[in-house]
KOLGU-4560 file (N, C-alpha, C; in nm, 3 decimals, padded with zeros to 5 digits):
<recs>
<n_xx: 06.839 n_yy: 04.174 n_zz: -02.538 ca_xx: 06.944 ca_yy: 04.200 ca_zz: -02.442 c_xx: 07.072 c_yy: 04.132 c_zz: -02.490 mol: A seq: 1 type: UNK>
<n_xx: 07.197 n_yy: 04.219 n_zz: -02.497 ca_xx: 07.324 ca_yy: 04.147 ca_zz: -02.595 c_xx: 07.384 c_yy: 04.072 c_zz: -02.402 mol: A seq: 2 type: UNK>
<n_xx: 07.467 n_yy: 03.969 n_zz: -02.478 ca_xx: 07.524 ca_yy: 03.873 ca_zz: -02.397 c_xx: 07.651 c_yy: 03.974 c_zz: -02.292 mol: A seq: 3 type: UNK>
<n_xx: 07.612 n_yy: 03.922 n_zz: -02.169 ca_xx: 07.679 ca_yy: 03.980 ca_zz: -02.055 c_xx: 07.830 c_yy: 03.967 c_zz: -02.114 mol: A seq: 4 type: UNK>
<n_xx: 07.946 n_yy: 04.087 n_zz: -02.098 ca_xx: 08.091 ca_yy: 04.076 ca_zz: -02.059 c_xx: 08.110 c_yy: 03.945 c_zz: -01.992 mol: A seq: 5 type: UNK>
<n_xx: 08.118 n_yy: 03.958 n_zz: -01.875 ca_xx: 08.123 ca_yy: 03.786 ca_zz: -01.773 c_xx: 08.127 c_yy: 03.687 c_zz: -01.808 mol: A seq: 6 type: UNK>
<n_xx: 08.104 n_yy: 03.619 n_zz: -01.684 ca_xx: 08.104 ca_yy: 03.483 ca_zz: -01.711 c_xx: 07.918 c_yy: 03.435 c_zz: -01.725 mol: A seq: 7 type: UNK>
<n_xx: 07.892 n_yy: 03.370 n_zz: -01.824 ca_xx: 07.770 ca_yy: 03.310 ca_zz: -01.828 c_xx: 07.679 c_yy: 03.168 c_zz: -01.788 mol: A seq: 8 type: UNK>
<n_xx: 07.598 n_yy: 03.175 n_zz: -01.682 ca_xx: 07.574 ca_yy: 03.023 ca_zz: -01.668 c_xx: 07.554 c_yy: 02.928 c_zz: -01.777 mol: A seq: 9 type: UNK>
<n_xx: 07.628 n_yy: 02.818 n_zz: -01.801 ca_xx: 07.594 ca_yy: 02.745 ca_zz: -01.916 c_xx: 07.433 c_yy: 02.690 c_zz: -01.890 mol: A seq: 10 type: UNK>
<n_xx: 07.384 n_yy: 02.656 n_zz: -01.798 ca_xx: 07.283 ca_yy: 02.661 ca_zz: -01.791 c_xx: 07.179 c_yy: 02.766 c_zz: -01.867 mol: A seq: 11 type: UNK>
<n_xx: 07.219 n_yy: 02.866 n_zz: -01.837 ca_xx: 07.121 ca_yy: 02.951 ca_zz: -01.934 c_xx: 07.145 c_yy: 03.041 c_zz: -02.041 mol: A seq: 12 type: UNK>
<n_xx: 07.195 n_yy: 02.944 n_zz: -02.102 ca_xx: 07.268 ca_yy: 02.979 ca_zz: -02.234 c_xx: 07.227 c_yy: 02.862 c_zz: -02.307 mol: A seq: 13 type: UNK>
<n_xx: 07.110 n_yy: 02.879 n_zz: -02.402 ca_xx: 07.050 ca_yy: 02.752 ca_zz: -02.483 c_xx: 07.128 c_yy: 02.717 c_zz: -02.634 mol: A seq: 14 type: UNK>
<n_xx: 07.153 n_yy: 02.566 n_zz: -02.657 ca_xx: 07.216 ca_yy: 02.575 ca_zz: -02.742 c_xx: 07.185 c_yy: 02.660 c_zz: -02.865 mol: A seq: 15 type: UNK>
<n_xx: 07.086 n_yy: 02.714 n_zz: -02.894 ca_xx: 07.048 ca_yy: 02.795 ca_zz: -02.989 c_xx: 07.088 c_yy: 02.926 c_zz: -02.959 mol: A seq: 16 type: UNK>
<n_xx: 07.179 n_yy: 02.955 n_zz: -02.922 ca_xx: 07.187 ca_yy: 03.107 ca_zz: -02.903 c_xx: 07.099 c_yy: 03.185 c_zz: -02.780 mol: A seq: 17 type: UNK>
<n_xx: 06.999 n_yy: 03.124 n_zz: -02.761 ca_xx: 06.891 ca_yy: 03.232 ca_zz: -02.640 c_xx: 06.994 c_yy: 03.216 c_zz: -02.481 mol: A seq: 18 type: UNK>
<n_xx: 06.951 n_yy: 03.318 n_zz: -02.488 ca_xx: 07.002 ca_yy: 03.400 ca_zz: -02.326 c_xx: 06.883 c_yy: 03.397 c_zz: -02.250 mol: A seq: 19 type: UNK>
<n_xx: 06.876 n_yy: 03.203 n_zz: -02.197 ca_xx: 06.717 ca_yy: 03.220 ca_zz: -02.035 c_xx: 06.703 c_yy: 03.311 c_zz: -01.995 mol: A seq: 20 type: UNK>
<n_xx: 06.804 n_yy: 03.428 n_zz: -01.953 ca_xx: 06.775 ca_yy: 03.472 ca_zz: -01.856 c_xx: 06.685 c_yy: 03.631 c_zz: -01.872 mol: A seq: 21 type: UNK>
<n_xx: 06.700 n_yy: 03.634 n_zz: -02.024 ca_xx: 06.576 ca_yy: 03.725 ca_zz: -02.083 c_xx: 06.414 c_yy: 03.685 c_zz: -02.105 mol: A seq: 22 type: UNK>
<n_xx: 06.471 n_yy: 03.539 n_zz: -02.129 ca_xx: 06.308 ca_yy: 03.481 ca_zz: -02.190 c_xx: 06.203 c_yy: 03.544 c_zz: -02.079 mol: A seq: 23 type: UNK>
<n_xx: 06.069 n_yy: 03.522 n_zz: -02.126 ca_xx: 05.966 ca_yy: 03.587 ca_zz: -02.043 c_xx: 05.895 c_yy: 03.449 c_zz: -01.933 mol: A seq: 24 type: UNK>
<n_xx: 05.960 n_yy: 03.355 n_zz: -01.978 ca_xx: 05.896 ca_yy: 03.214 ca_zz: -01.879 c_xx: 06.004 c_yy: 03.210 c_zz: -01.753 mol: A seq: 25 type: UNK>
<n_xx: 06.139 n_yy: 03.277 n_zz: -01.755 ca_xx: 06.264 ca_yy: 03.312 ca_zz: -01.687 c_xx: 06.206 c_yy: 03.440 c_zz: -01.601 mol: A seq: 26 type: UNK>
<n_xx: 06.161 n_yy: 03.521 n_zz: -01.675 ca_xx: 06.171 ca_yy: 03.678 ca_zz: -01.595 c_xx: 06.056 c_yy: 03.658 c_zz: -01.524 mol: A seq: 27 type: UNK>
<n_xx: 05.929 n_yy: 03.657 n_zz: -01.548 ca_xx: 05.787 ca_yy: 03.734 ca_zz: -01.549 c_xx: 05.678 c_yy: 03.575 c_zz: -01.450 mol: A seq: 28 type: UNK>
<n_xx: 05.787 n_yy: 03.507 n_zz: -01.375 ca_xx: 05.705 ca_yy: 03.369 ca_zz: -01.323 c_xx: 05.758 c_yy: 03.342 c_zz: -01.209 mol: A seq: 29 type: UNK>
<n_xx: 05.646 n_yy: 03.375 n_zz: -01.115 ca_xx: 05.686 ca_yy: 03.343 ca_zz: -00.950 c_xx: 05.769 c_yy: 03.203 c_zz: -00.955 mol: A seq: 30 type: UNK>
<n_xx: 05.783 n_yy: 03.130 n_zz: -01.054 ca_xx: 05.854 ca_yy: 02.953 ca_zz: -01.025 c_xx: 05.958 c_yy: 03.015 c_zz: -01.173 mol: A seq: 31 type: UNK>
<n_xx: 06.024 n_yy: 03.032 n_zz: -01.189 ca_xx: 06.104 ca_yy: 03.059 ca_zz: -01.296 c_xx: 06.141 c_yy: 02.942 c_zz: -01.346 mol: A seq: 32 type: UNK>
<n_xx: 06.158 n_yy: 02.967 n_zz: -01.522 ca_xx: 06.195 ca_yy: 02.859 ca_zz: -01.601 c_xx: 06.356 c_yy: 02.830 c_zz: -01.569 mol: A seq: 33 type: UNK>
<n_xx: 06.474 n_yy: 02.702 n_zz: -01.508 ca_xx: 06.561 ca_yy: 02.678 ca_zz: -01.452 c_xx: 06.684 c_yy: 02.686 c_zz: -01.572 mol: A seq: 34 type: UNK>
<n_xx: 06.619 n_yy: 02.709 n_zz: -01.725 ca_xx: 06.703 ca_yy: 02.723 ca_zz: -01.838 c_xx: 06.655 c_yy: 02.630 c_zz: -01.942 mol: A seq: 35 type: UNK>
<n_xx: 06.731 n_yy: 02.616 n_zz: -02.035 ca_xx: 06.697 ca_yy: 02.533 ca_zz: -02.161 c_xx: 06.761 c_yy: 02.345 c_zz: -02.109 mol: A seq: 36 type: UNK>
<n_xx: 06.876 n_yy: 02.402 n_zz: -02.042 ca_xx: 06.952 ca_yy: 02.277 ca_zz: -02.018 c_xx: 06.916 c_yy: 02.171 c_zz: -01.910 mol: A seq: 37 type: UNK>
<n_xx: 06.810 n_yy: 02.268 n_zz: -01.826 ca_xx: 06.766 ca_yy: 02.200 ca_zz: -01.690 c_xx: 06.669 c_yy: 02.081 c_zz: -01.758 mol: A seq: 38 type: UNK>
<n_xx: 06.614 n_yy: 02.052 n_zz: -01.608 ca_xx: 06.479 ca_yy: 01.963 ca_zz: -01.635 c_xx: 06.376 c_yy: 02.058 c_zz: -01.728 mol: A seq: 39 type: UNK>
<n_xx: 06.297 n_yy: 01.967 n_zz: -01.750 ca_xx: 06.136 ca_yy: 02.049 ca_zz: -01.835 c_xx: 06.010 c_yy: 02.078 c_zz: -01.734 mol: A seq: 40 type: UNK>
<n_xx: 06.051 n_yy: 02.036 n_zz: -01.668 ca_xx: 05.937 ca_yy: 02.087 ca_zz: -01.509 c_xx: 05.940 c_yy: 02.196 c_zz: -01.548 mol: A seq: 41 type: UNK>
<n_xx: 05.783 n_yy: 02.249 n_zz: -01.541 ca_xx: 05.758 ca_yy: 02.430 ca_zz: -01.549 c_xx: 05.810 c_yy: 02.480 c_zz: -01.670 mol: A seq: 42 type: UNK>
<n_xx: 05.805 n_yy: 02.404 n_zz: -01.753 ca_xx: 05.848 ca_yy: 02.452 ca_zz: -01.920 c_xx: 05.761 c_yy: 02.544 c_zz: -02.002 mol: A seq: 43 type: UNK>
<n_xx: 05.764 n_yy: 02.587 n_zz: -02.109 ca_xx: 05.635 ca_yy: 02.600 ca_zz: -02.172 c_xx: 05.620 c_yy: 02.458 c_zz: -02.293 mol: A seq: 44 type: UNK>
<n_xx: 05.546 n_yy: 02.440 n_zz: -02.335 ca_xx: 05.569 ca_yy: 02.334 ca_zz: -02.418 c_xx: 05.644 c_yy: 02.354 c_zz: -02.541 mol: A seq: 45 type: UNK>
<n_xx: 05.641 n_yy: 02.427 n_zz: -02.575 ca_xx: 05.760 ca_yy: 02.492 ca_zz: -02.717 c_xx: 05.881 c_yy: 02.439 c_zz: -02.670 mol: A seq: 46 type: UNK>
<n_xx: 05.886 n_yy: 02.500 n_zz: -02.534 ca_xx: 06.052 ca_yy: 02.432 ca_zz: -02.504 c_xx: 06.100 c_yy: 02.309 c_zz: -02.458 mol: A seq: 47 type: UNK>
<n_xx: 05.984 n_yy: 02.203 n_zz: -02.368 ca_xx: 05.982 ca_yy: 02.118 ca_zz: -02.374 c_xx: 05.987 c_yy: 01.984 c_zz: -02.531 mol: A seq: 48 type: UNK>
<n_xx: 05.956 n_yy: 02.063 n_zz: -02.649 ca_xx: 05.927 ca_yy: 02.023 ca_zz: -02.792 c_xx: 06.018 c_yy: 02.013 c_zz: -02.856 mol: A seq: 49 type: UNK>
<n_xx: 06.160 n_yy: 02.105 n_zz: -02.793 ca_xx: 06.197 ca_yy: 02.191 ca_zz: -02.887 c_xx: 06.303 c_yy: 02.116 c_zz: -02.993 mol: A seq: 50 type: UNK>
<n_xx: 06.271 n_yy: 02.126 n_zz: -03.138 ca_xx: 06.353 ca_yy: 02.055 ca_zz: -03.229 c_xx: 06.489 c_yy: 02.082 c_zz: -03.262 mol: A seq: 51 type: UNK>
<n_xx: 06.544 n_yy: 02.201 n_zz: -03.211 ca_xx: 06.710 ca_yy: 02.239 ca_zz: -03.229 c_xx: 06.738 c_yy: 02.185 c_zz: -03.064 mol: A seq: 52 type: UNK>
<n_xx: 06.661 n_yy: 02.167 n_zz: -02.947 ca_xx: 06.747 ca_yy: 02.116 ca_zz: -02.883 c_xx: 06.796 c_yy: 01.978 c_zz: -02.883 mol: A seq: 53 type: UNK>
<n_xx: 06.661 n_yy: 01.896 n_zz: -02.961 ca_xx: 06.623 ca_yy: 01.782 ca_zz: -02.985 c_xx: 06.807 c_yy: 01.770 c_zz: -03.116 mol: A seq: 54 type: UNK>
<n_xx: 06.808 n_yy: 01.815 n_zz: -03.162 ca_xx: 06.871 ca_yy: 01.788 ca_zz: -03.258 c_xx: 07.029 c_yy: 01.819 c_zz: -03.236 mol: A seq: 55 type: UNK>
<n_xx: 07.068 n_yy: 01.899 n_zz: -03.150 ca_xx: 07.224 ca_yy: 01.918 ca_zz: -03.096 c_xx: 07.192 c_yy: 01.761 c_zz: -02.966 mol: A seq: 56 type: UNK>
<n_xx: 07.082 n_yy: 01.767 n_zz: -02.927 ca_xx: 07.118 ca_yy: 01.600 ca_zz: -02.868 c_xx: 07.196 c_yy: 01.485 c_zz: -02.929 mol: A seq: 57 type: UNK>
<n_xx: 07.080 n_yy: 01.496 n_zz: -03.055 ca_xx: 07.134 ca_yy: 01.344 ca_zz: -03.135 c_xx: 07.282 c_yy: 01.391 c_zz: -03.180 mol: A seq: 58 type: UNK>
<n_xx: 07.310 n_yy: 01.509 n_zz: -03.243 ca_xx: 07.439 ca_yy: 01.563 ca_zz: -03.308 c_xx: 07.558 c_yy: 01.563 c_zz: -03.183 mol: A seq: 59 type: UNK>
<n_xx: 07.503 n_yy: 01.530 n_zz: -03.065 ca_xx: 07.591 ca_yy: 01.515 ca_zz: -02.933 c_xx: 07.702 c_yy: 01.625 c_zz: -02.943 mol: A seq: 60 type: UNK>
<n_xx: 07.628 n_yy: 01.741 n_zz: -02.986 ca_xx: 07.651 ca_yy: 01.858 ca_zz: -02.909 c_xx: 07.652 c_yy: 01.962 c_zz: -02.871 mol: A seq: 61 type: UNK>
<n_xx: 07.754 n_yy: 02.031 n_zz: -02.805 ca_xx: 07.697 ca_yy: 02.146 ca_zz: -02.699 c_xx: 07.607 c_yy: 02.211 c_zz: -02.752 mol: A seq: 62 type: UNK>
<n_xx: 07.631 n_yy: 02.335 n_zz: -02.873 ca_xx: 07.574 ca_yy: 02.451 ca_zz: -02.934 c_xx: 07.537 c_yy: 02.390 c_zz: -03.074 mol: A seq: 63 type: UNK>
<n_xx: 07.426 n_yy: 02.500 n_zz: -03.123 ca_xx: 07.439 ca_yy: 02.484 ca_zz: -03.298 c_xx: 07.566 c_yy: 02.543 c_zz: -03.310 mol: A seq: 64 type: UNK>
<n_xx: 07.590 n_yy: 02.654 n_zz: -03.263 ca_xx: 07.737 ca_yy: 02.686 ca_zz: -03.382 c_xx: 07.827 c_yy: 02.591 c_zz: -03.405 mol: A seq: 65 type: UNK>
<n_xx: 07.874 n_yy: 02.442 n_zz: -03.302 ca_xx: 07.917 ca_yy: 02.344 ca_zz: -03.336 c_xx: 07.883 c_yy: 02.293 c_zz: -03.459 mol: A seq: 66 type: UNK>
<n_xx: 07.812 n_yy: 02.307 n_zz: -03.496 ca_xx: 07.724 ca_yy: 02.188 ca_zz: -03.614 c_xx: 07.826 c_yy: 02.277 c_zz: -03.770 mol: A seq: 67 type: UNK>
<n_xx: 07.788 n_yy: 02.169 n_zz: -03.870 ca_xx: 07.879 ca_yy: 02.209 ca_zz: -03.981 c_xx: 07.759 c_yy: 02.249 c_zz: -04.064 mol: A seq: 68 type: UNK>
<n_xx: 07.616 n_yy: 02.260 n_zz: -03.994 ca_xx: 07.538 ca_yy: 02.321 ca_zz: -04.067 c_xx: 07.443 c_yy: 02.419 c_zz: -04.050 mol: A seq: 69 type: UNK>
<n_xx: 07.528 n_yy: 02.504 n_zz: -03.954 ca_xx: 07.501 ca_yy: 02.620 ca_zz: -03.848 c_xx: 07.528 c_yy: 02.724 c_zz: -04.020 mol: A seq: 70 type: UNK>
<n_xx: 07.443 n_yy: 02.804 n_zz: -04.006 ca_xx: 07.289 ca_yy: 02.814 ca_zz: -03.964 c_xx: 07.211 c_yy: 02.756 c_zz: -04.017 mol: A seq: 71 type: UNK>
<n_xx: 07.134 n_yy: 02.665 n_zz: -03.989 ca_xx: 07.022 ca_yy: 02.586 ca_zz: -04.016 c_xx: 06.914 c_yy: 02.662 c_zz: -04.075 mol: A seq: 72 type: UNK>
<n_xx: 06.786 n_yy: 02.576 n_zz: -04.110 ca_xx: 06.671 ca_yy: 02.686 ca_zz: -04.153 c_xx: 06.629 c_yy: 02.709 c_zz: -04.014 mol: A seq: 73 type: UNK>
<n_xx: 06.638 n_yy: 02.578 n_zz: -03.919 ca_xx: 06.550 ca_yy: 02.591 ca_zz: -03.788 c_xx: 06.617 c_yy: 02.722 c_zz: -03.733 mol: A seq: 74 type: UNK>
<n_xx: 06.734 n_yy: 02.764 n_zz: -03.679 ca_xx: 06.789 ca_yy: 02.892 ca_zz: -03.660 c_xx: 06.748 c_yy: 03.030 c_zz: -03.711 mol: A seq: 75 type: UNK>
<n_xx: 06.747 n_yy: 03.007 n_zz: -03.827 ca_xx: 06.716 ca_yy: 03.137 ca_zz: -03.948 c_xx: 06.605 c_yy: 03.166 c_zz: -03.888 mol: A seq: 76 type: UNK>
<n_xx: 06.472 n_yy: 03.076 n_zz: -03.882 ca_xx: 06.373 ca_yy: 03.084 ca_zz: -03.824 c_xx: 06.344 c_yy: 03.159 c_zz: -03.700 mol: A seq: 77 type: UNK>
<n_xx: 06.417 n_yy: 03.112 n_zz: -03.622 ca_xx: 06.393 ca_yy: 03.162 ca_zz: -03.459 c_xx: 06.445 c_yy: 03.244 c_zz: -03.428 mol: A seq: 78 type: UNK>
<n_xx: 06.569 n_yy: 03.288 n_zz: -03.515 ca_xx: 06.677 ca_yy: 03.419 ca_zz: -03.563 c_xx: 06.540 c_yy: 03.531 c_zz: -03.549 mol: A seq: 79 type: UNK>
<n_xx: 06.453 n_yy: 03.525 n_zz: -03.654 ca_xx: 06.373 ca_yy: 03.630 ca_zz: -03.643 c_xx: 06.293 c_yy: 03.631 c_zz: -03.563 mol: A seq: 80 type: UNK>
<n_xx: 06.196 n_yy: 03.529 n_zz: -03.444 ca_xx: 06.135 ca_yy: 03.580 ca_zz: -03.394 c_xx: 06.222 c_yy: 03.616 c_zz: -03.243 mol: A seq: 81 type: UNK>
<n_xx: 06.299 n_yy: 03.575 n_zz: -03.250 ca_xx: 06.379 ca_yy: 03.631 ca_zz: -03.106 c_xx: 06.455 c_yy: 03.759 c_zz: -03.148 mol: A seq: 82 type: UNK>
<n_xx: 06.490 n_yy: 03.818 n_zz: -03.230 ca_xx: 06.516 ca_yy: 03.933 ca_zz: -03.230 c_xx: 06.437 c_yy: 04.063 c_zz: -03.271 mol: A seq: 83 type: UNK>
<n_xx: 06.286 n_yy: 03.982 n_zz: -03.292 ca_xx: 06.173 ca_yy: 04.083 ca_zz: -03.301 c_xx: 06.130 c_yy: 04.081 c_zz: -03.100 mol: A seq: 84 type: UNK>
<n_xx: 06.115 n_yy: 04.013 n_zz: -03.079 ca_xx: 06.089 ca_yy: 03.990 ca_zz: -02.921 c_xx: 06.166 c_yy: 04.019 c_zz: -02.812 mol: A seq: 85 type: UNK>
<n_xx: 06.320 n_yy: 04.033 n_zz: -02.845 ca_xx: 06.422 ca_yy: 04.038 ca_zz: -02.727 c_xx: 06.460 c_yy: 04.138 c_zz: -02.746 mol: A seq: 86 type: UNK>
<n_xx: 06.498 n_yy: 04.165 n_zz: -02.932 ca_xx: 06.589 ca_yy: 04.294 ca_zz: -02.971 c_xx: 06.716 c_yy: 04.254 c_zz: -02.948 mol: A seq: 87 type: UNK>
<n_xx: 06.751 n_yy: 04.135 n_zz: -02.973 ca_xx: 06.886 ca_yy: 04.041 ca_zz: -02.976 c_xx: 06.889 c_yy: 03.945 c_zz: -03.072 mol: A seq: 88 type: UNK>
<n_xx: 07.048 n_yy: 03.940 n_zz: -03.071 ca_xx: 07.014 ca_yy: 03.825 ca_zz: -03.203 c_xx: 07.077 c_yy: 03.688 c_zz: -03.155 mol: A seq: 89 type: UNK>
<n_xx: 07.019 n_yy: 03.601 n_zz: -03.153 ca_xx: 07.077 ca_yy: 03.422 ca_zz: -03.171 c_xx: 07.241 c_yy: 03.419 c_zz: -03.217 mol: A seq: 90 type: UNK>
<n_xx: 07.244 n_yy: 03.440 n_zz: -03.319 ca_xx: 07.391 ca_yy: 03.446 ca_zz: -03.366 c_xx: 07.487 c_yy: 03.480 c_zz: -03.311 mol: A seq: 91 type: UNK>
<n_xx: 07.445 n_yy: 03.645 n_zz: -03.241 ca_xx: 07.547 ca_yy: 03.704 ca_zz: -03.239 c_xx: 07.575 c_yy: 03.680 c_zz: -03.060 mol: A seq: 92 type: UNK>
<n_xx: 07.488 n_yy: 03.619 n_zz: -03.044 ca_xx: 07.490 ca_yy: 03.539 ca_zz: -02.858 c_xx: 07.602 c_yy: 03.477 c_zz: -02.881 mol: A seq: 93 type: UNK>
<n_xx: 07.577 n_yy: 03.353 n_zz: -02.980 ca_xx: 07.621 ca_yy: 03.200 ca_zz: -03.017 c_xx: 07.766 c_yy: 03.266 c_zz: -03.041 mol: A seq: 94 type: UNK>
<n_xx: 07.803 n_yy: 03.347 n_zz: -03.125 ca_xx: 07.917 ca_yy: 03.433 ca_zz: -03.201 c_xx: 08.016 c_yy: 03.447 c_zz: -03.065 mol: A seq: 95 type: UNK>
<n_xx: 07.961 n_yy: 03.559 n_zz: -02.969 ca_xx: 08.014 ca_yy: 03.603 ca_zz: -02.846 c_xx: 08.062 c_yy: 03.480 c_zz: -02.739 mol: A seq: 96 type: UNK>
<n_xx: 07.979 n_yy: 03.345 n_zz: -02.727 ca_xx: 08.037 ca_yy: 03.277 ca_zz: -02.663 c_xx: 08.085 c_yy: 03.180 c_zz: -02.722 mol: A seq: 97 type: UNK>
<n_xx: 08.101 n_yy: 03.178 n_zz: -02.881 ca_xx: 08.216 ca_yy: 03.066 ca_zz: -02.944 c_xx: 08.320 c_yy: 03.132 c_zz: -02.927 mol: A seq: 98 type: UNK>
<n_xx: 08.315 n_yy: 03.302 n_zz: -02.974 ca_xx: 08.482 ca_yy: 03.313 ca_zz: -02.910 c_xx: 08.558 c_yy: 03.328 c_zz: -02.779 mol: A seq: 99 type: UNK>
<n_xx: 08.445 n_yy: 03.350 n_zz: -02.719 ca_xx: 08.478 ca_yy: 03.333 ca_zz: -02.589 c_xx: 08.522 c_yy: 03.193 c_zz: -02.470 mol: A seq: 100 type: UNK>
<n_xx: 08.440 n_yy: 03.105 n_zz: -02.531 ca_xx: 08.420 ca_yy: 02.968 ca_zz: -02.466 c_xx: 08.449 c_yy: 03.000 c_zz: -02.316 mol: A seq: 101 type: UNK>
<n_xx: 08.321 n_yy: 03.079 n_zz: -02.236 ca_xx: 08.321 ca_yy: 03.059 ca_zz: -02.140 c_xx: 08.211 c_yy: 03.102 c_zz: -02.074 mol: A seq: 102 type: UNK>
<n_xx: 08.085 n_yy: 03.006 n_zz: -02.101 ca_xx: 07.966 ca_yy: 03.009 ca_zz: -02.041 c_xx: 07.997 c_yy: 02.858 c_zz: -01.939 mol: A seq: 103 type: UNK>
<n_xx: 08.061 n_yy: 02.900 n_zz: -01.811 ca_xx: 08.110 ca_yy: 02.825 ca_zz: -01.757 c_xx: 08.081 c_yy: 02.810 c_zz: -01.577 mol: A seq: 104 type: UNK>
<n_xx: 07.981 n_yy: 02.866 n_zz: -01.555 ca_xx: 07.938 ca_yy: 02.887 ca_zz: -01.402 c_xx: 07.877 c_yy: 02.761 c_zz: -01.358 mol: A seq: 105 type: UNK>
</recs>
């Protein structure tokens, strides 16, 4: 699913490019997952784990596309299985709201 025109909750907009509000722990769960940015209550453990969020922490900040070493391998990686799974791409999420800068709800 390509990134809404609008305005986007930063909440569910993970620094890696994913759009929560496609994931299947978001759509398909009477308790829905609250985003990447929320608490980890009701997570799956992948995302509770997760090493690119772990890592824009320590790098203190917002997105990978911030980073001066965007795209990472960890990206490249998840590049493909989220756009075999969503039929979207990471990048071109990340792309749409760097020029935009306004995942701001």
């Amino acid at each position: 699913m390509k990134m809404s025109k609008g305005l986007i909750d930063k909440m569910m907009f993970a620094p890696c490019g994913m759009n929560c509000l496609v994931c299947y722990k978001h759509c398909y769960h009477k308790k829905p997952c609250a985003g990447c940015l929320n608490s980890d209550r009701g997570k799956p453990e992948h995302c509770r784990t997760c090493k690119i969020k772990d890592c824009v922490k320590t790098k203190e900040l917002s997105y990978c596309f911030e980073c001066s070493d965007y795209p990472c391998r960890l990206i490249k990686s998840l590049e493909k299985s989220y756009s075999i799974r969503y039929q979207a791409s990471l990048m071109e999420n990340s792309e749409f709201v760097r020029r935009i800068r306004r995942p701001v709800l």
